[in-house]
C-alpha positions in Angstrom: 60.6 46.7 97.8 63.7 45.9 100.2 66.9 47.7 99.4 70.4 47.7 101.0 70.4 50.9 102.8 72.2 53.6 101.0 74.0 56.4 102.6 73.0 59.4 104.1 69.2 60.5 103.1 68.3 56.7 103.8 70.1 56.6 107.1 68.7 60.3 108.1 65.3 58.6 107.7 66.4 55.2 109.6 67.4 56.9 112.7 63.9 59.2 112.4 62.1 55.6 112.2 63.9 54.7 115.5 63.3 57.7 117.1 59.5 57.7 116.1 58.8 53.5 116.3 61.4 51.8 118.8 63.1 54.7 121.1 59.5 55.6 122.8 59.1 51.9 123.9 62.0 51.9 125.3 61.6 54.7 127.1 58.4 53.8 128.6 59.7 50.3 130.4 63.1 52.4 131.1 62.1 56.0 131.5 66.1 57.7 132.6 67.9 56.0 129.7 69.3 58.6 127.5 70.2 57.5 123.5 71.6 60.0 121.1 72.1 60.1 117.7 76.0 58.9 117.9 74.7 56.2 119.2 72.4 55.4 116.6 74.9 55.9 114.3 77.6 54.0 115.7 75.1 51.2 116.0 73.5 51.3 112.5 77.3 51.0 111.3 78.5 47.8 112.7 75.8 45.7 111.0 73.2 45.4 107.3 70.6 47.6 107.4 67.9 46.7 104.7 65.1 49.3 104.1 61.5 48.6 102.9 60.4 51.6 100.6 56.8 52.1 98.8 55.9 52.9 95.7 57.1 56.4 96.0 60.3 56.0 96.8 59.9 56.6 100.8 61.7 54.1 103.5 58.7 53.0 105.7 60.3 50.1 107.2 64.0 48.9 107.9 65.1 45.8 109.5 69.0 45.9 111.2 71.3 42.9 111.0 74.1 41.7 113.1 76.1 38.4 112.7 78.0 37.1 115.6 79.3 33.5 115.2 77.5 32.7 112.1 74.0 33.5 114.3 72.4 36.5 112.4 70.5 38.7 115.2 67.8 40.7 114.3 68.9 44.0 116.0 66.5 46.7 115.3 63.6 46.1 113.3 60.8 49.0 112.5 58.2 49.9 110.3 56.1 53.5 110.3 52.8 53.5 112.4 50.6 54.0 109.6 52.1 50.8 107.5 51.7 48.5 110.6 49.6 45.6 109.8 50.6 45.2 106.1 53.0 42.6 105.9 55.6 44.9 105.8 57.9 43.6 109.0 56.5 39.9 107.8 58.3 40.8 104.7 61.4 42.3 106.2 61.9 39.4 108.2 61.9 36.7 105.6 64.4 38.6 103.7 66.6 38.2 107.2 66.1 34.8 107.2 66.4 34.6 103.5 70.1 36.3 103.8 71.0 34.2 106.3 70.0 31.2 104.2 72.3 32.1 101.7 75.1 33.2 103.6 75.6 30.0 105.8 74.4 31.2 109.1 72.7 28.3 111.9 70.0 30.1 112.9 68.5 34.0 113.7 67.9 35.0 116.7 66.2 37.9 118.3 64.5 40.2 121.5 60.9 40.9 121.4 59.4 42.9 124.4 56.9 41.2 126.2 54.3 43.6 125.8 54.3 43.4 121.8 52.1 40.3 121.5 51.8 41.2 117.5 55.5 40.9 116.6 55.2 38.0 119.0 52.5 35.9 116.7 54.4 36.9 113.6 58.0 35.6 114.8 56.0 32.5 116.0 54.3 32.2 112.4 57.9 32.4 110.8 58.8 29.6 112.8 60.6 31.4 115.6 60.1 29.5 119.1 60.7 31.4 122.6 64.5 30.3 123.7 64.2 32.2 127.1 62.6 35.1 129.2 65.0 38.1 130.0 63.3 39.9 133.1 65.8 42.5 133.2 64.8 43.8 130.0 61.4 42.5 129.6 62.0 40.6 126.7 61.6 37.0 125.0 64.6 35.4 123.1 63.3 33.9 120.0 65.3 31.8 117.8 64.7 29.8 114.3 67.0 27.5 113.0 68.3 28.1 109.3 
């Protein structure tokens, strides 16, 4: 199920998603960059953070939204190692694309390292196309029009 994040006990287990699913990949292409929690914080709070909870309640999955110029950009999106690989991020994404559907956006955008050749294929199968290569940061632009 896909819920607006609430407050608090939902962002508490965000930020431990982040810290467990996206911070360590970071860290291994740029091993001296420092993030702390402010910064999570700070950065959870400027956009729509929808969470993906099971049956029991527990956020295994969140996907992090940011519009800028009526393009909605995928910021963050994670899921919890042992729910990879059941539709749960193919899920999470429609609903971005769904949201910004319905509030008028052109298109959503996003950056997928170039090593994650699994989110690759899904973006691809959601109809996202490769917009450009950022060596810098090791990452594909993907974009699909709304």
């Amino acid at each position: 199920m896909i819920a607006n994040q609430r407050a608090s006990i939902d962002e508490i287990t965000v930020i431990q998603l982040i810290e467990d699913e996206l911070i360590p990949l970071t860290l291994r292409r740029f091993p001296h960059t420092t993030i702390n929690k402010d910064e999570i914080i700070e950065r959870l709070r400027k956009g729509l953070t929808y969470v993906w909870k099971d049956l029991l309640g527990h956020i295994v999955g969140f996907v992090h939204l940011i519009i800028n110029n009526q393009i909605l950009w995928v910021d963050m999106i994670a899921v919890h190692r042992l729910k990879q690989g059941k539709g749960i991020g193919n899920k999470l994404i429609q609903h971005a694309i769904s949201y910004g559907k319905s509030n008028m956006m052109k298109r959503v955008s996003l950056y997928v390292d170039d090593s994650n050749h699994k989110a690759i294929r899904l973006y691809q199968t959601l109809g996202f196309r490769s917009i450009q290569y950022q060596p810098l940061i090791y990452c594909y632009e993907m974009s699909r029009d709304l």
